[in-house]
N, C-alpha and C positions, 0 to 999 in steps of 0.2 A: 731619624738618622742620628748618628752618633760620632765619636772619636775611640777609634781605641791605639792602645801602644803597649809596649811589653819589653823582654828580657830575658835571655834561656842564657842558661850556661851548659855545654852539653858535657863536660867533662868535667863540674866540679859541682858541689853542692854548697857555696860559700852564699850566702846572701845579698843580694842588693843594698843599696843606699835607699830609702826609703822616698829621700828626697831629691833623689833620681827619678825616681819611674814620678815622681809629682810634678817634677820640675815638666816631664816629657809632655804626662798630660796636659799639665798651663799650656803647652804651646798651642794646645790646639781647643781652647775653649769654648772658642767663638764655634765649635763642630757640636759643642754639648753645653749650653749656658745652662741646663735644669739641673746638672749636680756632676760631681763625680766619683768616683770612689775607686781602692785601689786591692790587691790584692799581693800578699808577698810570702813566700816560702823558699826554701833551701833552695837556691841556683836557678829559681824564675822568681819573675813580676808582672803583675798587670797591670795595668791602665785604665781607666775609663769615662768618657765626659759623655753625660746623657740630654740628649733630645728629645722630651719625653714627649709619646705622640700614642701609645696604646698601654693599656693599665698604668695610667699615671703613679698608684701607687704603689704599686707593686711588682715594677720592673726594673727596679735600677740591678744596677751590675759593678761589677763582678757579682757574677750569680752563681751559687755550687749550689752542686747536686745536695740534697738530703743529707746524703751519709758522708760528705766533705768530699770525695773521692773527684769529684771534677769541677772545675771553675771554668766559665767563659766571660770573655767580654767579644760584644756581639754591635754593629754595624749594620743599619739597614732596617729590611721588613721580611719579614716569612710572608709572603701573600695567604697560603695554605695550611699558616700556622693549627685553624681549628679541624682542619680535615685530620692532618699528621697528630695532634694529640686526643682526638678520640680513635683514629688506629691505636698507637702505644697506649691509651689507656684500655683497651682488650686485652692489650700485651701484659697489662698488670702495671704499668704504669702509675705513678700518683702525682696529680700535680696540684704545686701548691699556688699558684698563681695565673692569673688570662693571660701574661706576656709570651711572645711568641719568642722570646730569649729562654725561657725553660722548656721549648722544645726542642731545641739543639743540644740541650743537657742530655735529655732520655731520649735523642734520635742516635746520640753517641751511645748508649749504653748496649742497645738495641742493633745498631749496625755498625758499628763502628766507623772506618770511613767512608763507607757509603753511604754515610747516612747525608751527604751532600748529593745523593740521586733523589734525595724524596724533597726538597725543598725547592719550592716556584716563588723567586722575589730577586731582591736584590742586597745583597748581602757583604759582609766579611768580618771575617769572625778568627778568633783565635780562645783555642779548648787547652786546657792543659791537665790531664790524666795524671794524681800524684800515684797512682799504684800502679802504671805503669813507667811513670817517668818519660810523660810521652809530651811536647807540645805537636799540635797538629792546626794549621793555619788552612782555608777553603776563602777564593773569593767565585763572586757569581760568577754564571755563563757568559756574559756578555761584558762584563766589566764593570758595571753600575756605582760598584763601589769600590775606592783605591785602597792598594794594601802594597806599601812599602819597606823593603827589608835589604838588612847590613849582615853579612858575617864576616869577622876579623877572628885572624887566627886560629881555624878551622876550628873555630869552639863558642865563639859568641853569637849570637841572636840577637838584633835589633830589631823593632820593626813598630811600624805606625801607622795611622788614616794619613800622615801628610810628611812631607819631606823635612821641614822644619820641627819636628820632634828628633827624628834623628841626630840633627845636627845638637841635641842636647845633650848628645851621648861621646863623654869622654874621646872615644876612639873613633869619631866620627871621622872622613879622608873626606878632605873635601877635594879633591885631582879630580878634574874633569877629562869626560871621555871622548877622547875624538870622535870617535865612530858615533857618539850619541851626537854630537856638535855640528857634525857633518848631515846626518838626518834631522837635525832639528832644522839647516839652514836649507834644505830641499824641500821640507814639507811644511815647516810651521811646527811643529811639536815632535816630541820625542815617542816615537814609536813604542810599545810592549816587547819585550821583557826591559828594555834599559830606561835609564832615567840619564841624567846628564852628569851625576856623581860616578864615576867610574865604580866606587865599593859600595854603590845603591841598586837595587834592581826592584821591580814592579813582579810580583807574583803573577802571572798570569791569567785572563779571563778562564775561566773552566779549568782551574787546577789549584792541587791542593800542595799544601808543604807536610812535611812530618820528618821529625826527628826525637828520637829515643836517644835519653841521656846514654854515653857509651857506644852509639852507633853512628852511622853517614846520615848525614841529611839526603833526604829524597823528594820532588819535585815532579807530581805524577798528574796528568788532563786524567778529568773524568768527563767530560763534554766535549761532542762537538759538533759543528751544525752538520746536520742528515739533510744532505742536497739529492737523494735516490727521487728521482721524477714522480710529481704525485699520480695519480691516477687522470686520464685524462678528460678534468672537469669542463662542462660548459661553462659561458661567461653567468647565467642565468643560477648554476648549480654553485659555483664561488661566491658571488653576490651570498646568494642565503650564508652562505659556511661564514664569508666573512663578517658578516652582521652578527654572528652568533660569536666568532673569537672575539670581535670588538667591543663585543657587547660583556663579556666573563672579563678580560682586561680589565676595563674601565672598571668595573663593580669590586674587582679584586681590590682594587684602587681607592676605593672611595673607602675601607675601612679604615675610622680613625676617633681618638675621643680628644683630638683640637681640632679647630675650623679649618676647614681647606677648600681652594680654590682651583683656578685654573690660569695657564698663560696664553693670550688668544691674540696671533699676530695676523691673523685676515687670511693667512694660507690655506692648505686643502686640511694638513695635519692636521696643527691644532684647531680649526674648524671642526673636524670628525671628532675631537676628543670633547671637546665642548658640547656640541648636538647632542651623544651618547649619554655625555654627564648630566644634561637638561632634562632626557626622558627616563633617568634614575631617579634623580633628586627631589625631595619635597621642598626646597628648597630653592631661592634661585642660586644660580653660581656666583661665585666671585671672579669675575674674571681681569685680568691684567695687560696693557698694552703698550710698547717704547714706541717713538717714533724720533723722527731725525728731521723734521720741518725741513726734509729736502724732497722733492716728488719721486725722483728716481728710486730714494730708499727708503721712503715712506707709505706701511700700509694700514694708516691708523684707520682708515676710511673703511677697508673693509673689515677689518676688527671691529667700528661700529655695526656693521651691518648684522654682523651673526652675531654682535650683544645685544643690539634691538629686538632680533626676532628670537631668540632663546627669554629675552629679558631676563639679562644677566644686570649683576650689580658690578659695573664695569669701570675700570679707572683707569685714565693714560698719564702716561709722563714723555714730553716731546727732550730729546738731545739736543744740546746746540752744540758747536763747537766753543763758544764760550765756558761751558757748563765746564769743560775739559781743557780748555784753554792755558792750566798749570803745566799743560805738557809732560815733562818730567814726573810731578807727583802723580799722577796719573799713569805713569808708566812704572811709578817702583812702587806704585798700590797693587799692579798687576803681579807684580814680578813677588814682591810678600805674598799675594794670593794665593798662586801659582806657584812658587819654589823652586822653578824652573824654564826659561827659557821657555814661553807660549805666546806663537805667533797669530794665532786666531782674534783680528779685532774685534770681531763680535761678542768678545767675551764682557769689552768697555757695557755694549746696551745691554748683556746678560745682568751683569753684578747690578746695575741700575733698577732693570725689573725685577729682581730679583729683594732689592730693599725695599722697593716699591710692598710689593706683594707680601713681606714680611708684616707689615705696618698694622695688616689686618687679619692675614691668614699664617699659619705653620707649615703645613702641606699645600702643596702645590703642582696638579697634574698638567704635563708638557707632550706637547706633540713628537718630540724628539724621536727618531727609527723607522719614520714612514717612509721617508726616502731610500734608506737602505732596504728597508723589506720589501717595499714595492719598487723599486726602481723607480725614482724620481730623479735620479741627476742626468743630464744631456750625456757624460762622459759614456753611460752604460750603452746607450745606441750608439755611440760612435766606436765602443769596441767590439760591438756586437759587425759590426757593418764591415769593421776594417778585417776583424778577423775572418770574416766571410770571403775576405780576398785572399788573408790569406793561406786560406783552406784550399782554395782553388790555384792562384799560383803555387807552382813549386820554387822553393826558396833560393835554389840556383840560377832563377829566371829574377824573381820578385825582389831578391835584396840590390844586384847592382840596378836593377832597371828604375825603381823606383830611388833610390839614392842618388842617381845621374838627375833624374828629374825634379827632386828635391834642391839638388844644389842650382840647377840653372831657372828656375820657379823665382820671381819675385816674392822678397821678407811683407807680409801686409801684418800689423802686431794686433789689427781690431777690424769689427765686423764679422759675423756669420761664421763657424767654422768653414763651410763651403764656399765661402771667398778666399778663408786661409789655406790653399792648396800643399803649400810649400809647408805647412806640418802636418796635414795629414799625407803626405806624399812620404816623407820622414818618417812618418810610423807606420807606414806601409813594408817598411826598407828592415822594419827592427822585428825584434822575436815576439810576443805575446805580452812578457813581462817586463820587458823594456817600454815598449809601447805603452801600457799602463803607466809604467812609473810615471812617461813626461806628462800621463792625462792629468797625474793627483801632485805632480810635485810643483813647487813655487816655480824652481828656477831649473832649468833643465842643465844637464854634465857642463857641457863645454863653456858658458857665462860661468857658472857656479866656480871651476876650479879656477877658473881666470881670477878670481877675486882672491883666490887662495894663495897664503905666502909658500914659500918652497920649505919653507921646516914644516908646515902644517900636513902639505900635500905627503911627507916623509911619515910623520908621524899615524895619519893611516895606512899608511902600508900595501896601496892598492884599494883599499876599502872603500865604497860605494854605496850609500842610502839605497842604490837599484837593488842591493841582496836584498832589502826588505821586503820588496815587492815579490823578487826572484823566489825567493825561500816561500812565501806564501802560495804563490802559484801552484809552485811543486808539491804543497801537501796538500791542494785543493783535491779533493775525492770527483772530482764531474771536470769535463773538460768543457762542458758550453761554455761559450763569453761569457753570459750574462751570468752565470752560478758563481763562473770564475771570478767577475767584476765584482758581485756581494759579496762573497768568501773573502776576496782581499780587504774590503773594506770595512767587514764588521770585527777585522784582525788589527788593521790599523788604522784609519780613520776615525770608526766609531767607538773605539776602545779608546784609543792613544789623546784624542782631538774635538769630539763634539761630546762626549761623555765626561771627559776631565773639566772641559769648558761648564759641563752645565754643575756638574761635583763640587767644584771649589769656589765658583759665584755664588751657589746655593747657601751654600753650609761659611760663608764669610760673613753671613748675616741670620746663621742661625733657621734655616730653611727646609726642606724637605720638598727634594721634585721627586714626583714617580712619574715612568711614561709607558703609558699601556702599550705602544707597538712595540717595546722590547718587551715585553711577555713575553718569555722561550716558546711557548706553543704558538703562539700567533704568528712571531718571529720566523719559525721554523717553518710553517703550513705554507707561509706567504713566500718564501725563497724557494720553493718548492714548485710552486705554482709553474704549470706551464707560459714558457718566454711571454707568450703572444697576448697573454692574459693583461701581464704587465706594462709592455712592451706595444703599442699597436699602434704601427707604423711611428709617428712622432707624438702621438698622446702618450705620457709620462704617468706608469699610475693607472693605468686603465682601469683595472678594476675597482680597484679603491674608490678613485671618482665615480666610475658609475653605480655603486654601491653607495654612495653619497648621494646621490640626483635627488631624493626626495626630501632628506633636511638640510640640504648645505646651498645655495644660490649657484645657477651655471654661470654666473658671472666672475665666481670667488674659484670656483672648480677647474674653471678652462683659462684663466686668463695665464696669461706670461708667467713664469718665475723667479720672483724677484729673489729670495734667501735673506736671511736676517744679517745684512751684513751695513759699516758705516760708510760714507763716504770720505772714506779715510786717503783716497790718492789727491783728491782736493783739498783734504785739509792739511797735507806735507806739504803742498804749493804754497800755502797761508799761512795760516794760525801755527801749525806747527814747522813752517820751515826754520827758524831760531834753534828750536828743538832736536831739530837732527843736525843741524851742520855741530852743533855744541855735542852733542855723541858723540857724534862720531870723531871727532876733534880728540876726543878726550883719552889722558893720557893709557889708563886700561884696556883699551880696545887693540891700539898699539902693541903695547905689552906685552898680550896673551898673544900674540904672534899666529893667529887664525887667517886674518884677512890684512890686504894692502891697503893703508889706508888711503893712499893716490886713488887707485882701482873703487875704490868707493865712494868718493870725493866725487868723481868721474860721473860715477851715476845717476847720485843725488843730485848733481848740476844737470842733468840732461831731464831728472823727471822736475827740476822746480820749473825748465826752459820750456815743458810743454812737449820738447823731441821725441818724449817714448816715455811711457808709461811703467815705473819700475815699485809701485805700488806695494804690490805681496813684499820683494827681497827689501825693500827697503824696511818696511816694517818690523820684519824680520830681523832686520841689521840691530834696526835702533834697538829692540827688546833686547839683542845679543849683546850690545855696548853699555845696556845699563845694566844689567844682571852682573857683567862681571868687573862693572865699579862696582857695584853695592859689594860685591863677594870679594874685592881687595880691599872695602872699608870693614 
């Protein structure tokens, strides 16, 4: 993995500052500690900090073509880099180097911009055609890799791996956007296509940019997931097929000329990824493990288990709350990480395991996707279940009847969804895509706006974090829940949220994660799969675990699901209470005129008292209160 950054002028051929486009790449070093280098002609620049992990010596970038005509700087991996250049080398092709960065030179030559249909990895990349006067920007299917851009004054082109390059750019806006502020405080991070800078936006998982000097910029998907019903497999005929995607993933994977390991939290995932990588390797693995010396959200124990019997070369590191105990710097180490307002505390044990795991290894394979592709979150059977109602009530029976019953239903805030009546009785009452939103959002409407001052509520204009949901729905191609339920999440959750989380922990320490279950063909195959496959009855994962039975423990396979998360509502009681009331206190928060600081006060006094549980918003709060001191300092 790498950093790139760049600079188009679309309307003039003047040159860059040299030590501009240098200055951009320093910002993001720590993405490419093995070199950088830069490229510069009439009214573009490029960028590049290299992570050097395949032909060490003969990959760096900017890389042009032969005859000068095209230069890339390139992000990522081509899994299929040697398949695509013994194609193009039939085609007459010549290539001077093993890097899988010279075959997106002659993949361009050859198809031009399709030539982002023949590439399996993860990637982002930016081409620049001087005979055409074309720059042309591609990131992967699924997001894997971040690719950030600016235009000012329908003529400029900015664009970077990370938000703080940007901001090294003269004409940088740094105005934030409500509508982004608004969904970052519903969900914990900022959705795709926005970022939280109103003149920053996030290219697209599956789409490409291109602009020709003299023309419009265009902004076109080449992907997107094929949910058409697969063929209807037995559990016994999946099983095989899955063994075989799992098994092409992982091995795609394993190409690399630095050491590389694995992260193994005791789960079903990275369990599968580990098992797979043990019956490849002549080697033993490296594998890596955080724990939090709390029992509830500690699973170092079964992490040993699949290390003893892989006999993996295994290493833990336990969290304490101490370890983090600075509170504050620990939260503007997030927030430098990040660039943006990122409510996901799990990101604190990511960056941790993730220095860990640098210490010894470069690369680093992650169980990450298995829960999207297989349905593994509780959420997907409970919309599958609700939606089955209702499918069967009609909506002029089912919204007041169940709204009447939601309102008069006792508030319970914990235990069992099926104790909590009074919100699934409530999402009975709502459309499909409403429903959804309160499964995945922190805080749901009517708390949320309550916290909102009356200029903020003005300033989005009726706008709603639920459009994100809404709009996703709407171009879902299949109407089942469950297609429905992974369609929206591999759009926002997985793009926006556990893919940024694992990107920017990764690469702050110079790292490289690949996760074989976003392999687009595996990806694809497995969202495909009929419901029940997944889906069976309250086994989560069905197939996958029983495709597991024979290397992974039924003990590890079937137990509860714990998620890699901290015990962060206990330590706002504690170690961090000082922490947040001093946030939130704090004159900036105020200021930026978003939230009441009374209405907040309010809350954080009810979750230190123990009366309710306000965990997620609050976390959320405090990241939003220091982000935008640091950004008035």
């Amino acid at each position: 993995m790498c950093g790139i950054v760049g600079l188009f002028d679309a309307k003039d051929r003047a040159s860059f500052d040299p030590n501009l486009i240098k200055a951009m790449s320093d910002a993001i070093a720590h993405r490419g500690p093995d070199g950088d280098g830069a490229f510069n002609a009439p009214g573009v620049a490029l960028g590049h900090r290299r992570l050097a992990i395949i032909d060490l010596a003969g990959g760096a970038q900017p890389m042009a073509s032969e005859d000068g005509r095209t230069v890339v700087v390139f992000n990522g991996e081509i899994y299929n880099f040697q398949e695509i250049a013994a194609d193009l080398s039939r085609r007459g092709c010549i290539f001077r180097t093993h890097s899988d960065t010279e075959t997106i030179l002659h993949a361009w030559r050859v198809w031009g911009p399709a030539c982002v249909d023949h590439l399996t990895g993860m990637f982002a990349f930016a081409l620049w055609d001087q005979r055409d006067e074309t720059l042309f920007l591609a990131r992967d299917r699924v997001g894997k890799k971040p690719l950030y851009y600016s235009v000012t004054n329908d003529r400029y082109l900015a664009f970077a791996s990370e938000i703080k390059s940007l901001r090294v750019w003269p004409q940088f806006d740094s105005t934030l956007d409500p509508h982004a502020i608004e969904d970052f405080l519903s969900f914990g991070y900022v959705p795709d296509p926005k970022s939280i800078y109103a003149n920053v936006r996030k290219l697209p998982p599956g789409h490409t940019l291109i602009w020709t000097r003299g023309k419009s910029l265009s902004i076109k998907p080449y992907w997107n997931l094929d949910v058409a019903p697969a063929e209807n497999l037995s559990m016994g005929e999946a099983i095989d097929a899955l063994h075989a995607h799992l098994r092409r993933a992982v091995d795609r994977r394993l190409i690399s000329d630095v050491p590389l390991g694995a992260f193994l939290s005791g789960g079903v995932d990275s369990s599968a990824v580990v098992s797979t990588m043990a019956r490849s390797m002549t080697d033993p693995v490296k594998t890596f493990t955080i724990g939090f010396g709390v029992d509830d959200y500690d699973e170092t124990a079964y992490a040993r288990e699949i290390a003893s019997r892989y006999r993996t070369n295994h290493g833990e590191a336990i969290i304490d709350p101490s370890d983090i105990a600075q509170g504050v710097d620990t939260i503007d180490r997030l927030i430098d990480v990040y660039d943006e307002p990122f409510g996901d505390n799990s990101a604190i044990p990511t960056m941790r395991v993730c220095q860990e795991a640098r210490k010894r290894v470069t690369v680093a394979l992650s169980g990450d996707g298995g829960d999207e592709a297989f349905a593994g979150y509780r959420r997907y059977l409970w919309h599958v279940r609700e939606q089955q109602v209702r499918s069967f009530v009609p909506s002029s029976i089912r919204v007041p009847f169940f709204s009447t019953l939601a309102r008069i239903y006792p508030q319970i805030d914990s235990g069992p969804r099926f104790l909590r009546a009074k919100s699934t009785l409530r999402e009975l009452s709502l459309s499909t895509a409403d429903a959804y939103f309160n499964s995945v959002a922190v805080i749901h409407d009517e708390p949320r706006f309550r916290l909102y001052t009356e200029s903020f509520k003005n300033k989005l204009q009726g706008y709603s974090a639920k459009e994100v949901i809404r709009e996703h729905i709407g171009h879902c191609p299949d109407e089942r829940p469950l297609i429905q339920a992974q369609y929206v999440d591999l759009k926002t959750w997985l793009a926006g949220r556990m893919l940024v989380k694992v990107d920017r922990a990764s690469m702050a320490y110079g790292l490289e994660v690949r996760s074989p279950f976003l392999d687009h063909d595996l990806f694809q195959w497995a969202t495909r799969l009929p419901g029940n496959l997944k889906l069976d009855g309250g086994n989560y994962k069905a197939v996958l675990k029983k495709a597991l039975e024979p290397w992974v423990p039924h003990n590890i396979l079937y137990r509860p699901k714990q998620g890699f998360t901290m015990p962060i509502g206990q330590w706002l009681r504690t170690e961090w209470r000082n922490v947040v009331r001093e946030a939130l206190n704090a004159p900036a928060l105020a200021d930026c005129g978003v939230v009441e600081p009374r209405e907040i006060l309010n809350l954080a006094e009810e979750h230190f008292s123990g009366a309710r549980n306000h965990d997620a918003v609050l976390w959320n709060i405090l990241i939003f209160a220091r982000f935008v001191s640091k950004l008035r300092n």
